[in-house]
Structures are given as C-alpha cells and as structure tokens.
C-alpha positions in Angstrom: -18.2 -17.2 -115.7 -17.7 -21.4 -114.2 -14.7 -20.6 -113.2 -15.5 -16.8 -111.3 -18.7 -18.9 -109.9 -16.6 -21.7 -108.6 -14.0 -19.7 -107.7 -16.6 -17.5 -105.1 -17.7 -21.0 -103.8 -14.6 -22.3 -102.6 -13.7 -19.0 -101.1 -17.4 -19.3 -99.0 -16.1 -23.1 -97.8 -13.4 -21.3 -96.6 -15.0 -18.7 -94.7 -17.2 -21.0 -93.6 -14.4 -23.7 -92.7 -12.3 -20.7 -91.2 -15.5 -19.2 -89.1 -16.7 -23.3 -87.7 -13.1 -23.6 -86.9 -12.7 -20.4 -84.6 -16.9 -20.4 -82.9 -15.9 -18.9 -79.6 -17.6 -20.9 -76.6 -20.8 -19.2 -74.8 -19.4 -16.7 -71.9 -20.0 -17.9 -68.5 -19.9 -16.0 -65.1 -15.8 -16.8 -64.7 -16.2 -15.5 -60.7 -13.8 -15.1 -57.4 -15.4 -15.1 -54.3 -13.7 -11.9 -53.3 -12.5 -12.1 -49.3 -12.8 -8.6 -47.3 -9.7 -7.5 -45.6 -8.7 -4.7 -43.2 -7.9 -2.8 -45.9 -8.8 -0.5 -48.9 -8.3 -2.5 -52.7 -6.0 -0.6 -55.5 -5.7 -1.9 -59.0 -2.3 -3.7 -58.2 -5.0 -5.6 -55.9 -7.2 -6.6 -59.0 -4.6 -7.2 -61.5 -4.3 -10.9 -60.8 -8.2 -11.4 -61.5 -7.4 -10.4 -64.9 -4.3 -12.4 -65.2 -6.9 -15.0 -64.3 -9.3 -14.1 -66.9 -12.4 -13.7 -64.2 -15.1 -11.3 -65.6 -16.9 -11.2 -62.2 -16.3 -11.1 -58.2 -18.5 -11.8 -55.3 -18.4 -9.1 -52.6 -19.2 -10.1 -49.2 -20.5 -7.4 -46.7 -21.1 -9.8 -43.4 -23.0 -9.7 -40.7 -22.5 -11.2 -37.7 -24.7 -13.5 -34.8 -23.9 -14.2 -31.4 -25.2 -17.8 -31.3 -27.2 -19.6 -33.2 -30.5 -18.8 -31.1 -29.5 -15.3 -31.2 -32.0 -12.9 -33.6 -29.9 -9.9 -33.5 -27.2 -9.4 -36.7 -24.9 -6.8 -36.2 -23.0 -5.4 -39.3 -22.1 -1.7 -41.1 -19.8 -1.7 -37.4 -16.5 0.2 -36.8 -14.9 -2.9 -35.4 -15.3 -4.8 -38.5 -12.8 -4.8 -40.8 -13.1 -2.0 -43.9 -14.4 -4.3 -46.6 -17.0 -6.0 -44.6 -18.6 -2.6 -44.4 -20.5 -0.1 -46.2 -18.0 2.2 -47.0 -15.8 -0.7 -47.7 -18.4 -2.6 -50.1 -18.7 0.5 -52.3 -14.8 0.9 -52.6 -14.4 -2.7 -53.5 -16.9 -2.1 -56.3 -15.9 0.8 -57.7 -12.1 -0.6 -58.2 -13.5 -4.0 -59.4 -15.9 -2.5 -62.2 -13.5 0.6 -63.2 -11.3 -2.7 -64.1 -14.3 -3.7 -66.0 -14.7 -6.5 -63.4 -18.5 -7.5 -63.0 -20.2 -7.8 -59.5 -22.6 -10.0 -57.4 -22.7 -8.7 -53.9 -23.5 -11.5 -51.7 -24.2 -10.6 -48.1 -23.2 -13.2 -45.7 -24.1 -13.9 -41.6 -21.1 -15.0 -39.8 -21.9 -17.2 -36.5 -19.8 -16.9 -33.6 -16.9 -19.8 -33.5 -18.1 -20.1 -37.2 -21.1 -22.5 -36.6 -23.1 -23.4 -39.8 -25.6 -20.8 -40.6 -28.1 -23.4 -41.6 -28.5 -24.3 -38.4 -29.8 -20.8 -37.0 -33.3 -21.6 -35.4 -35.0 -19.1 -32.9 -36.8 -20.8 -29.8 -39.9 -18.4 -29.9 -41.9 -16.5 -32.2 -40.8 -13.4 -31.4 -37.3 -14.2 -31.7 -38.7 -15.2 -35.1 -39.5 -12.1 -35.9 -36.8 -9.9 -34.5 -34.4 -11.9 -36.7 -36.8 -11.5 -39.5 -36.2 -7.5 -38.8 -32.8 -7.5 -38.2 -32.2 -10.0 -41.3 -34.2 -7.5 -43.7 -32.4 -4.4 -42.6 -29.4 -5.9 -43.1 -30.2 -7.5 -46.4 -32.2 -4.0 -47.6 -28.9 -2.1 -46.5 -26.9 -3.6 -49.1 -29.7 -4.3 -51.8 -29.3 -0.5 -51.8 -25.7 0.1 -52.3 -25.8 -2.6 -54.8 -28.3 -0.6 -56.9 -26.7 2.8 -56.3 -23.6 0.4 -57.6 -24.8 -0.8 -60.8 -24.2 -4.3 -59.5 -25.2 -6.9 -62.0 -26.1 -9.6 -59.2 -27.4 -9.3 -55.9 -27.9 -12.8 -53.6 -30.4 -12.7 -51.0 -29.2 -15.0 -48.4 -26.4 -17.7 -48.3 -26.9 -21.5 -46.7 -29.6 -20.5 -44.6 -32.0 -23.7 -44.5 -33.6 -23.7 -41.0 -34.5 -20.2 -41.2 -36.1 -20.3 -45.2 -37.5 -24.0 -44.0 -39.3 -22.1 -40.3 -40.1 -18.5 -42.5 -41.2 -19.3 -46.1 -43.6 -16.4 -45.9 -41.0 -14.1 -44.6 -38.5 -15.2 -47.4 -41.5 -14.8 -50.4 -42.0 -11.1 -48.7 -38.6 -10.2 -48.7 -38.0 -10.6 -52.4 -40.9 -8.1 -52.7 -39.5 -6.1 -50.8 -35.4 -6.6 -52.4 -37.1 -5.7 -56.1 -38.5 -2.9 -55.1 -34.9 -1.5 -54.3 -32.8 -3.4 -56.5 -33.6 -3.8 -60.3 -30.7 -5.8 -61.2 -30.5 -10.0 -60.9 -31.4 -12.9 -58.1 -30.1 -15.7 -56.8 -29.5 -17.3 -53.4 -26.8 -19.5 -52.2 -28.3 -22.6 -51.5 -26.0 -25.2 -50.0 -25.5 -28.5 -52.0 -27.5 -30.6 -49.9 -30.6 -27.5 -49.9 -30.8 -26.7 -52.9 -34.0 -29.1 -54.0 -35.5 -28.1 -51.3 -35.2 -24.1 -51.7 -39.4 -22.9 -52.2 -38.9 -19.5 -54.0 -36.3 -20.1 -56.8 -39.4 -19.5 -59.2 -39.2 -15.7 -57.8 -35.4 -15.4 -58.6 -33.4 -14.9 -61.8 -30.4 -18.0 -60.9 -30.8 -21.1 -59.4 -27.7 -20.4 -57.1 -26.1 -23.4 -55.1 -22.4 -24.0 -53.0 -21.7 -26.6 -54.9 -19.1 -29.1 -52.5 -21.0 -31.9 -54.0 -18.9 -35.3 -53.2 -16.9 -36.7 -55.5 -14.5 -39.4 -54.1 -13.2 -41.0 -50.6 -10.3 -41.7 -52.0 -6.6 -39.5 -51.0 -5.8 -38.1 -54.3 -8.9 -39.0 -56.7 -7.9 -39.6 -60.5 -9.4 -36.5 -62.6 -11.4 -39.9 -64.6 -13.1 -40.3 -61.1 -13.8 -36.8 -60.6 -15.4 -36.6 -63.6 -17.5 -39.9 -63.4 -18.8 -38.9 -59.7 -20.7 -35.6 -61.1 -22.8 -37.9 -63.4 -25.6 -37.9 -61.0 -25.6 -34.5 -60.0 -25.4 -33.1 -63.4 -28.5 -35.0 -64.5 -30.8 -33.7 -61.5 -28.9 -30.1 -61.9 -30.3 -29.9 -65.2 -33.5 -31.8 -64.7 -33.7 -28.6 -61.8 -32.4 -26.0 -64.3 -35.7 -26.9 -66.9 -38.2 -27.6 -64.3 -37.6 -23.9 -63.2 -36.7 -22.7 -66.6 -34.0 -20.8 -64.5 -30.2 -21.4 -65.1 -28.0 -22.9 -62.5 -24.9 -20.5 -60.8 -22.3 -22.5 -58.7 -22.4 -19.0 -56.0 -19.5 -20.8 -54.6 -17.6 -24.0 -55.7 -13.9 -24.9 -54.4 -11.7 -27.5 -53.5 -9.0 -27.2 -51.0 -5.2 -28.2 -51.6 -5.5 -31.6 -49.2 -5.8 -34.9 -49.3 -9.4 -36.6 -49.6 -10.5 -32.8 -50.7 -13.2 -34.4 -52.8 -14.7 -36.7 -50.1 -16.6 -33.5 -48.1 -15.3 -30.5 -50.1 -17.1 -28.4 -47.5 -14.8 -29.0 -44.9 -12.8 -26.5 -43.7 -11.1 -28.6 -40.2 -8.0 -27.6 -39.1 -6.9 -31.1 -38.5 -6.6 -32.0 -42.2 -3.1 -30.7 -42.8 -1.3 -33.3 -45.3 -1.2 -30.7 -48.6 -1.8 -32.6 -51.8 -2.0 -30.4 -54.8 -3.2 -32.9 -57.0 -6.3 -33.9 -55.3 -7.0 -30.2 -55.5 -6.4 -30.0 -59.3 -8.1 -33.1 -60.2 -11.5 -32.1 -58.4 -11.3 -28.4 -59.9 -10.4 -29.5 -63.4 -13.7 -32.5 -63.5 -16.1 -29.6 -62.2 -14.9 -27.4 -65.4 -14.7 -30.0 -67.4 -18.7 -31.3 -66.5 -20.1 -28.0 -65.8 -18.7 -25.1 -67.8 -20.0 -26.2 -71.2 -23.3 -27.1 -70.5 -26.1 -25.1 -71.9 -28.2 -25.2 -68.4 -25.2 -23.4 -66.4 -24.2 -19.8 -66.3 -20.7 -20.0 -64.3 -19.8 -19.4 -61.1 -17.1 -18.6 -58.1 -14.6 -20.0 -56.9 -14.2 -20.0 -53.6 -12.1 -18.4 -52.1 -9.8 -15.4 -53.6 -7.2 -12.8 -51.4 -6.9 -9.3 -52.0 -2.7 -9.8 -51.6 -2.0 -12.3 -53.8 1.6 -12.2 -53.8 1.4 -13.4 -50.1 -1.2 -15.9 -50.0 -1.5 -19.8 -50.8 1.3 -21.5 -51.8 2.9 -25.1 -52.1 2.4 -25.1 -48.3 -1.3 -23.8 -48.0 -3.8 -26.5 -47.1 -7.1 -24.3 -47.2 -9.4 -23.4 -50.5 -7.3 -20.8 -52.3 -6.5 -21.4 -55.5 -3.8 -19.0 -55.6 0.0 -19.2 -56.3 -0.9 -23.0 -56.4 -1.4 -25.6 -59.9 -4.8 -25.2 -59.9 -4.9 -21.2 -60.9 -3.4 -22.1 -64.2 -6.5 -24.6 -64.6 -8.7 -22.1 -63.6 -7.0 -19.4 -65.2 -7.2 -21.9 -68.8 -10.8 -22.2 -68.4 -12.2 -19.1 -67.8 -10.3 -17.8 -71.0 -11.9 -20.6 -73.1 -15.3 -19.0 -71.6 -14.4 -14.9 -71.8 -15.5 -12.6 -74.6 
C-alpha cells in the first residue's frame, strides 16, 4: 500500500513539475494598425497577420479637415479611397474576423498637409460647436457599423488634445452618447505626452496611449539602453493603470527602420533617410521586453501594417513598417509567446 501511495505521489510532482514547466503567459491584444488602401482585402491579404501571430487589427475609417481652424470633417466620400469608407470599413472587418482576427475600429481625422491633430483649435464658439457636430456624426457613423460588426473595441478619438483640453463637456457627452450605440469596449488614443492629462479615462474601458515615448539620442541605441530608458515611464504607466483601476493599451506603438529612431519615435520627416535596421529592432524588442508581461498592460498595435505585404518595407524602407524587415520576426516571436 507505501509503495502504490508513494508511487501516486511522485507521479503528482510530475504533473505538477510538467504543468509549472509549460504555464502559458496571459494573452495580450498582439494588434497591427491596419492601413486602408484603394482597394478591397482577400484572405491572401490577411494571411501574413497570422504568420505574425496578431489576434487583433485596428481599422481606420478617416475623416478629413481642411485646416486646423476648419470645423467641418468630411469622410464616408467617393473620393476616398475604399477602405477609408463605410462600405470599405465593413469589408475590412468581415475578412479580418472570418480569419478569426479581432477588431478595434479606431476612426481617425486627417489634416490637410498632415498637420498634428492635437493642434486643431476653432477661433469662435460657433466653430466650436459645428466641429462638435461634425466630429459626433462622424464618430456616431462608425460607432454604428462597429456594433452592427461585432467589433470588440471601439476608440473614440485619436491625439486630439486641444480640442478634449477646449470641450471637456462635449467629450463626457459624447461617450453618453457612443454607449448608447455601441455596447462593446472604450479607449482613446492619447498621445504619449497627453495621456496624464486626458479627463474622462474614468468613463472608458482602456487607458489607450501612442506610445513614441523617448528612449535614446543616440544613432543605433543598444537594446540594454532601450530597455533602461522605459524605467520611468513604466512606473508612472502603472502608477496610471491603478489610480484608474483601468488597464493600459499601447493604441499605437512603432519604431521606424532609421537611425536615432528612438530619440523622437514620432517622427515621420522625410529628411531622415539613413536606414538602420538595428536601431529599429533594438527599440521594438525593449518595449516587448518592458511592456508585454506586465500585469497592468493589455497589448497593443503596432504601427503601421500594409495590406500587400509582399511589396512593402524592405531592407531599403526607412518609414514605421515592420514588414519584410528584422523586426517582424521579433514581433512575430512575441506575440506567439502571448497568443492562446
């Protein structure tokens, strides 16, 4: 009867041994930021997010401004291209999630010459409030089709500081307004820099932030000073994440294949052309490696992902792209440590 007994208690260590040896890491949000193009998306088109083990994709109907001072968005046009639309949006999302691909649709505004949306400001009150209009029908639109589309995250606005700083009531009313259309989840895409400052994130389900936090002045930063530099951030990102009880999203994070890409990761200058692959792989592999793990932080997307990508990026490309470049395999790596 000993030896049955002992016999059943080494094979538990073992089970237990075996099962401690094999604990799977916590899913995170493994995202692509998923750029519109002229045309419809096939499953050929989606195969590489597999390949790159990403379980979610942000579509991105936009909307476009004149000027700055300009309170009128046009979007849903016939001169956009097909997946900045409507009609568009929907077929985007119905190839992603037949591919079992999750979504968060994140309507963007797109200023002419490509000026920074957090500086849009109206002069007058009344421009105040026609943007206000035009910025909630436009939001409401999609809030909509993301509902009829079973999407599992909606974000209400993205690096729009002057106008949330100028309209706090307006922004508190239109998350009324969002829930009564849309049941899924909430974020907003703060900027790095806005975040701390954003007033409604008690009102939302995800603390969401772009997070081009800087990391390094230096050419080609060493992954040990990548890693070092997010020390600071990390300890007010998860001071944030308890004070709201709310868990932190990266709705876009990136680093582009330059030199000095870590010095103002937000940069997107046509004048910085010297490629440097490393610099690229060093800053994407410290944000895994600080971020992915941590209890306070559900995931994010990467920023930014092509519909065709046998013919895009490259050992040539300077912009953010991961793809056909080092970095995809890092990325690739770490979201299947974090998949189901």
């Amino acid at each position: 009867m000993r030896s049955v007994l002992h016999f059943l208690y080494l094979i538990t260590l073992c089970l237990l041994s075996s099962c401690s040896a094999t604990v799977e890491k916590p899913q995170k949000i493994n995202g692509v930021s998923f750029v519109a193009s002229r045309l419809a998306v096939d499953d050929e088109h989606v195969a590489p997010l597999i390949e790159l083990n990403a379980n979610y994709a942000a579509v991105m109907p936009f909307g476009f401004i004149r000027e700055l001072a300009h309170p009128e968005i046009n979007f849903n046009s016939e001169r956009q291209w097909f997946g900045e639309t409507e009609k568009g949006v929907k077929q985007y999302i119905e190839t992603l999630q037949k591919n079992h691909i999750k979504i968060m649709m994140k309507p963007q505004i797109w200023v002419r010459k490509g000026e920074f949306t957090g500086f849009i400001k109206m002069a007058h009150e009344e421009d105040w409030k026609l943007l206000e209009n035009s910025y909630t029908d436009f939001i409401l639109t999609y809030a909509r089709v993301a509902e009829d589309t079973h999407v599992d995250i909606f974000c209400i606005g993205t690096e729009l500081e002057n106008f949330i700083d100028a309209r706090p009531a307006y922004w508190e009313e239109l998350i009324v307004d969002i829930r009564k259309v849309y049941k899924g989840k909430l974020t907003y895409a703060a900027n790095w820099d806005e975040y701390d400052r954003t007033p409604f994130w008690a009102d939302l389900d995800y603390i969401g932030i772009d997070a081009y936090f800087p990391l390094s002045d230096k050419k080609t930063p060493t992954l040990a000073e990548c890693k070092a530099a997010w020390a600071p951030y990390k300890k007010q990102l998860k001071a944030f994440s308890e004070e709201f009880h709310k868990p932190i999203l990266f709705t876009e994070y990136g680093y582009r294949s330059v030199d000095y890409t870590a010095e103002a990761p937000w940069k997107s200058d046509r004048e910085m052309t010297a490629v440097n692959m490393e610099a690229q792989s060093n800053a994407m592999q410290s944000l895994f490696e600080e971020n992915w793990s941590e209890d306070w932080f559900a995931g994010g997307f990467v920023w930014k992902w092509f519909h065709d990508h046998n013919n895009v990026g490259g050992d040539k490309d300077t912009q953010f792209t991961p793809q056909n470049k080092p970095v995809e395999a890092i990325i690739s790596t770490t979201y299947k440590q974090y998949q189901e």
